[in-house]
GUTI-235657 format. One record per residue: z, x, y of N, C-alpha, C in turn; residue number from 1. Coordinates in nm, 2 decimals, decimal comma. Each point is the difference from the previous one (the first is absolute). Example, Ala and Ser with C-alpha at 12.3 -4.5 7.8 and 13.67 -1.06 7.14 Angstrom:
GUTI-235657
+--------+--------+--------+--------+--------+--------+--------+--------+--------+-----+
!   n.zz !   n.xx !   n.yy !  ca.zz !  ca.xx !  ca.yy !   c.zz !   c.xx !   c.yy ! seq !
+--------+--------+--------+--------+--------+--------+--------+--------+--------+-----+
!   0,78 !   1,32 !  -0,57 !   0,00 !  -0,09 !   0,12 !   0,00 !   0,09 !   0,12 !   1 !
!  -0,07 !  -0,04 !   0,11 !   0,00 !   0,09 !   0,11 !   0,08 !  -0,08 !   0,11 !   2 !
+--------+--------+--------+--------+--------+--------+--------+--------+--------+-----+
//
This chain:
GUTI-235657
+--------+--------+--------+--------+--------+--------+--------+--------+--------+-----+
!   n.zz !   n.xx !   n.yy !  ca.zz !  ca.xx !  ca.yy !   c.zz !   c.xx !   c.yy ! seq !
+--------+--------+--------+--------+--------+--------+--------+--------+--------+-----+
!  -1,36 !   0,55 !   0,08 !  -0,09 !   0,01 !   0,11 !   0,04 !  -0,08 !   0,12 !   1 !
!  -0,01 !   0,10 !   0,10 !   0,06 !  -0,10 !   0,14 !  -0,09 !  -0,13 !   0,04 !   2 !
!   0,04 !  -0,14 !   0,02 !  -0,09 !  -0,07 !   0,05 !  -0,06 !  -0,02 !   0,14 !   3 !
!  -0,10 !   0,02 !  -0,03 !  -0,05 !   0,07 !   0,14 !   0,00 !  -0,14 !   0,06 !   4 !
!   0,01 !  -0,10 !   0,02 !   0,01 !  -0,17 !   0,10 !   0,14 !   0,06 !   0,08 !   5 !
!   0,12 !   0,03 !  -0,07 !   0,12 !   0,02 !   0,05 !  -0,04 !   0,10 !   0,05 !   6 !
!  -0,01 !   0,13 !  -0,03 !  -0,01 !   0,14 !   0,07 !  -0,02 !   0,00 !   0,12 !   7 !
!  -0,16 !  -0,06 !   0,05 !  -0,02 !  -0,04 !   0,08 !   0,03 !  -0,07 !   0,11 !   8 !
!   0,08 !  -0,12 !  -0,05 !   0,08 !  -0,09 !   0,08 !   0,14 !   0,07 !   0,01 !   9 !
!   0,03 !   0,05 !  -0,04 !   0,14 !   0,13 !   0,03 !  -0,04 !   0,10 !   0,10 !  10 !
!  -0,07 !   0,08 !  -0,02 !  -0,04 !   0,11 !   0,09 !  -0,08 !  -0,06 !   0,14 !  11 !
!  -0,06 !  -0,13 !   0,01 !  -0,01 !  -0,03 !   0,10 !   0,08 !  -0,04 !   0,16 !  12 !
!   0,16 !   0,07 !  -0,06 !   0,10 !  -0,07 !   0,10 !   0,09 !   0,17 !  -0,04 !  13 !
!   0,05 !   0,00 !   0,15 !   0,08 !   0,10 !  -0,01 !   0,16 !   0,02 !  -0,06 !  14 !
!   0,01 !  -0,16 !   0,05 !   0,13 !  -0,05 !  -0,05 !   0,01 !   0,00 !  -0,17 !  15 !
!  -0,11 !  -0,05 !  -0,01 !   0,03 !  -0,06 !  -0,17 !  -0,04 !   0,17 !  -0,06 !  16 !
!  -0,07 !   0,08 !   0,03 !   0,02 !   0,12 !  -0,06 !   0,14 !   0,05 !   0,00 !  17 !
!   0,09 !   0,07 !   0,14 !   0,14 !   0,03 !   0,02 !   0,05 !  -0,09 !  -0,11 !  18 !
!  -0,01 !  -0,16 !   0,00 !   0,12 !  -0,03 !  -0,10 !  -0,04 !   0,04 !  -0,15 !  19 !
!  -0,11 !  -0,03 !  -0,02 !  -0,03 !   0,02 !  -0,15 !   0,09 !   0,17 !  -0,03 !  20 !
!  -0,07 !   0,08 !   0,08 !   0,05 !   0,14 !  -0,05 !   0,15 !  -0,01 !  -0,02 !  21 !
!   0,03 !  -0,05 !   0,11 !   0,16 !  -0,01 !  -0,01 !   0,12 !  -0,11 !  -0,13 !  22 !
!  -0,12 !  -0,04 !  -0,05 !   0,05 !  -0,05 !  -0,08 !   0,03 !   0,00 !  -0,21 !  23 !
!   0,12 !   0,14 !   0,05 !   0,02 !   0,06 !  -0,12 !   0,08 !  -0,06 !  -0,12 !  24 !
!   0,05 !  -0,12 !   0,04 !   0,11 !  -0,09 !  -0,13 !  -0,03 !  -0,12 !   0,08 !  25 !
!   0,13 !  -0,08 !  -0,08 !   0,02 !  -0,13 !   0,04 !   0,08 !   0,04 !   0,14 !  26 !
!  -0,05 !  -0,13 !   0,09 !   0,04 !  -0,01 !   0,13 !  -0,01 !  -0,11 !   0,11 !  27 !
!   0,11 !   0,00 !   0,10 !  -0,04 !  -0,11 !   0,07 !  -0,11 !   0,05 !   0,15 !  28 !
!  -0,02 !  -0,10 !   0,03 !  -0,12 !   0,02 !   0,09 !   0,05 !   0,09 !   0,12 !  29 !
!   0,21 !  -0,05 !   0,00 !  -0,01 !   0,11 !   0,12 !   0,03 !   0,15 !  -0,04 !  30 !
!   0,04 !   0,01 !  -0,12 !   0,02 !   0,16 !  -0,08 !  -0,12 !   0,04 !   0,02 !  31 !
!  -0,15 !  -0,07 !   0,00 !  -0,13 !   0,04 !  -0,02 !   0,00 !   0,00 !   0,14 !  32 !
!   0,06 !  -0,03 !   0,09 !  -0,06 !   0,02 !   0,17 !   0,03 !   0,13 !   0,06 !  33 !
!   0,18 !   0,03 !  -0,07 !   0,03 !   0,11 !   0,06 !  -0,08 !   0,14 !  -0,05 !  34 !
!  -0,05 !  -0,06 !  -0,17 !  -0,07 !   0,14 !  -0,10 !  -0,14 !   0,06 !   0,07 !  35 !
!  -0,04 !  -0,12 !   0,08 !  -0,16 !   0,00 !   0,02 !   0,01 !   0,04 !   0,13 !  36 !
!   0,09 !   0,03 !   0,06 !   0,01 !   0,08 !   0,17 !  -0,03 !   0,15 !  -0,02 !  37 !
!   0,02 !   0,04 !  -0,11 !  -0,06 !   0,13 !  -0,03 !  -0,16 !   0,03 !  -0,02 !  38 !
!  -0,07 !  -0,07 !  -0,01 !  -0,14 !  -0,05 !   0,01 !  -0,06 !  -0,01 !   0,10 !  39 !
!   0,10 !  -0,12 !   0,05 !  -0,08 !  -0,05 !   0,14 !   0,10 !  -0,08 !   0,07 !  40 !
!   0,06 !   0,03 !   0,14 !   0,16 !   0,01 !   0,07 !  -0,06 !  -0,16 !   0,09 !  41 !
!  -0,10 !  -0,03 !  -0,02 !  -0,03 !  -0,16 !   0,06 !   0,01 !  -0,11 !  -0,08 !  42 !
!   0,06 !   0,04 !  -0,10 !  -0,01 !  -0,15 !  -0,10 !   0,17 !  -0,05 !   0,08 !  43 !
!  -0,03 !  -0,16 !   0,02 !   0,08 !  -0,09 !   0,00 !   0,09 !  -0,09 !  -0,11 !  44 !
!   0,13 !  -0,01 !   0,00 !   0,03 !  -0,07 !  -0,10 !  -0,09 !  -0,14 !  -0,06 !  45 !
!  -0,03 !  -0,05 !   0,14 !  -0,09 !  -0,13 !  -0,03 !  -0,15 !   0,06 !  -0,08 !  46 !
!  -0,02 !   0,11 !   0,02 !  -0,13 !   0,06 !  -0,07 !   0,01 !   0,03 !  -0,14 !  47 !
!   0,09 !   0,01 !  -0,03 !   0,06 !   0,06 !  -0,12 !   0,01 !  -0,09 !  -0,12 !  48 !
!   0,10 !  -0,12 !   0,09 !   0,02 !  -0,11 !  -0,07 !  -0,13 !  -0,07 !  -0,08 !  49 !
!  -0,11 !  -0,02 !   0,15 !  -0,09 !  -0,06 !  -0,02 !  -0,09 !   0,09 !  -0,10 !  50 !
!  -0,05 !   0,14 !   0,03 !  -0,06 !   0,04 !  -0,14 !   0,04 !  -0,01 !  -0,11 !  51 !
!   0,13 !   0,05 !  -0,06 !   0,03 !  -0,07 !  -0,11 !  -0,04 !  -0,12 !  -0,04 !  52 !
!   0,04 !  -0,11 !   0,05 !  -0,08 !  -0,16 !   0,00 !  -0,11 !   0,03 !  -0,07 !  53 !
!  -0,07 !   0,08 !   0,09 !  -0,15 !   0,00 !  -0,09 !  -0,02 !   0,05 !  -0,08 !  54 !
!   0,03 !   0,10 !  -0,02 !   0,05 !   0,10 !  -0,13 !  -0,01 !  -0,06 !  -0,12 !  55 !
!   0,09 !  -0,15 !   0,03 !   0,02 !  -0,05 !  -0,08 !  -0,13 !  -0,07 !  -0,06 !  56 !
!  -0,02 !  -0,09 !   0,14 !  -0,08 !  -0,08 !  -0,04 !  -0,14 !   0,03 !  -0,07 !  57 !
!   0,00 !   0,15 !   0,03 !  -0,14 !   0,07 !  -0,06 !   0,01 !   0,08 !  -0,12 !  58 !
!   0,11 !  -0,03 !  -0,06 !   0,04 !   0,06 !  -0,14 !   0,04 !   0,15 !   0,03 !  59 !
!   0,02 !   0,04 !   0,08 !   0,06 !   0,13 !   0,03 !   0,18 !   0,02 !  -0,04 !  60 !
!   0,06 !  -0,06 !   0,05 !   0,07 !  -0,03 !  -0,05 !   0,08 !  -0,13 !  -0,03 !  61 !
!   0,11 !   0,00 !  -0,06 !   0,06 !  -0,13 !  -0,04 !   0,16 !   0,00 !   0,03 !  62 !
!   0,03 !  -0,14 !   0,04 !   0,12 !  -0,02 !   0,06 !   0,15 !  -0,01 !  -0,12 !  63 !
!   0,07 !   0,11 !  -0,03 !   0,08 !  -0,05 !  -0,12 !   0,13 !  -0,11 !   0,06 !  64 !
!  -0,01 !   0,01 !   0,06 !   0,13 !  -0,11 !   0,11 !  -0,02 !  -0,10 !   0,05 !  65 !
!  -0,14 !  -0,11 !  -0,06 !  -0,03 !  -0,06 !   0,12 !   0,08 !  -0,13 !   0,04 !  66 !
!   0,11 !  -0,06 !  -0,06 !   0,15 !  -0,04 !   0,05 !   0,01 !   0,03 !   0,10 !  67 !
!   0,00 !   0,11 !   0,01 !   0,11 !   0,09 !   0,13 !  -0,09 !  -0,06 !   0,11 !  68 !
!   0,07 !  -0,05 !   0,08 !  -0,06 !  -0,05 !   0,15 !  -0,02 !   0,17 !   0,07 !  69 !
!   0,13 !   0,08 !   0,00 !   0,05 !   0,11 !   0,07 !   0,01 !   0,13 !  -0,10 !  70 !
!  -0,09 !   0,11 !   0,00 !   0,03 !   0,11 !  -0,07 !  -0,12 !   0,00 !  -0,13 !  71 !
!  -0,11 !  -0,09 !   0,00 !  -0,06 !   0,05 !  -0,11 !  -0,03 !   0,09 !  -0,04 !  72 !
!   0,01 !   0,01 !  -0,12 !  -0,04 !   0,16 !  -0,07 !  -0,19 !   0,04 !  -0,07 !  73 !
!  -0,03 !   0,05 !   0,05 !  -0,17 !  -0,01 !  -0,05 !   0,00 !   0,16 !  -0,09 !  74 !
!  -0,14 !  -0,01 !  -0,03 !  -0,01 !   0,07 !  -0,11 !  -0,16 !   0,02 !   0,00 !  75 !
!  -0,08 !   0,13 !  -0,04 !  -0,15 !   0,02 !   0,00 !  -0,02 !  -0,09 !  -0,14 !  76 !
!  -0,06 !  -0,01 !   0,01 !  -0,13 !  -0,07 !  -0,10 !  -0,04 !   0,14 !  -0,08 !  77 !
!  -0,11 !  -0,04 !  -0,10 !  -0,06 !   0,14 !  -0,08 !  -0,13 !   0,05 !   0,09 !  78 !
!  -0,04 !  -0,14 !   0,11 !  -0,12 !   0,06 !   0,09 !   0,06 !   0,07 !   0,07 !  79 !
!   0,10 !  -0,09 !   0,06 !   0,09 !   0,08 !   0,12 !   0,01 !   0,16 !   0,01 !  80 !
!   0,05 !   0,04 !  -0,17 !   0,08 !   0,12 !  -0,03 !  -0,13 !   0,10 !   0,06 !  81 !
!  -0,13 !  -0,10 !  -0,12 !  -0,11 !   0,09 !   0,02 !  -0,07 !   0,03 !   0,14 !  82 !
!   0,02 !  -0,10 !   0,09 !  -0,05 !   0,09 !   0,12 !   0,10 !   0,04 !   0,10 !  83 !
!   0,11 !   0,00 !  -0,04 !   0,11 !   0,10 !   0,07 !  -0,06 !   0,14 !  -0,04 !  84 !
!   0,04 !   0,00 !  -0,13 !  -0,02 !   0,15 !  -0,09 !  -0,17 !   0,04 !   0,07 !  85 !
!  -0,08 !  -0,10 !   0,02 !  -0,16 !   0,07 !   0,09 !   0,04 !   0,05 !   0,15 !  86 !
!   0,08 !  -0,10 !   0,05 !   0,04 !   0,06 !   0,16 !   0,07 !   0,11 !  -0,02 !  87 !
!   0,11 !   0,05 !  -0,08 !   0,07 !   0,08 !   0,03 !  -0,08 !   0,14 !  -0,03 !  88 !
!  -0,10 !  -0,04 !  -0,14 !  -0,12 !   0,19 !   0,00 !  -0,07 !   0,02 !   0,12 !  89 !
!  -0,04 !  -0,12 !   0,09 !  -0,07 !  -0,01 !   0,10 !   0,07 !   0,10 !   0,07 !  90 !
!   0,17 !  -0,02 !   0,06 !   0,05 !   0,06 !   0,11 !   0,04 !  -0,09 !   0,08 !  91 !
+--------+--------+--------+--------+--------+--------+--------+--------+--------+-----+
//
């Protein structure tokens, strides 16, 4: 069941919808900038970056790299997966 705290706080941003959808594997924030232009052609690298961040920080997703100063690699969560998989029946 999708958690509806997150859902919420996901779907309230245009940005963080485009990336979520766009985020089909493991990836770095800028692989996730160029995926999420198909969504929505206003996201900024710095936007990208920074939602992931939170991603993180909200259990959405998690950082498997976090060494890497440069190129981290992230990854959905099981919430994450679950409200991607609700945005994308959405449309």
């Amino acid at each position: 069941m999708v958690n509806l705290n997150l859902y919420a706080w996901v779907v309230g941003g245009k940005q963080r919808i485009a990336i979520l959808k766009a985020f089909c594997r493991e990836l770095t924030p800028s692989q996730l900038h160029k995926l999420s232009k198909q969504y929505n052609d206003k996201i900024s690298m710095n936007n990208a970056s920074d939602v992931v961040r939170s991603f993180a920080k909200k259990g959405i997703a998690v950082c498997l790299t976090p060494e890497n100063k440069i190129g981290r690699i992230y990854k959905l969560t099981s919430d994450g997966e679950e409200i991607r998989n609700e945005l994308l029946r959405e449309g």
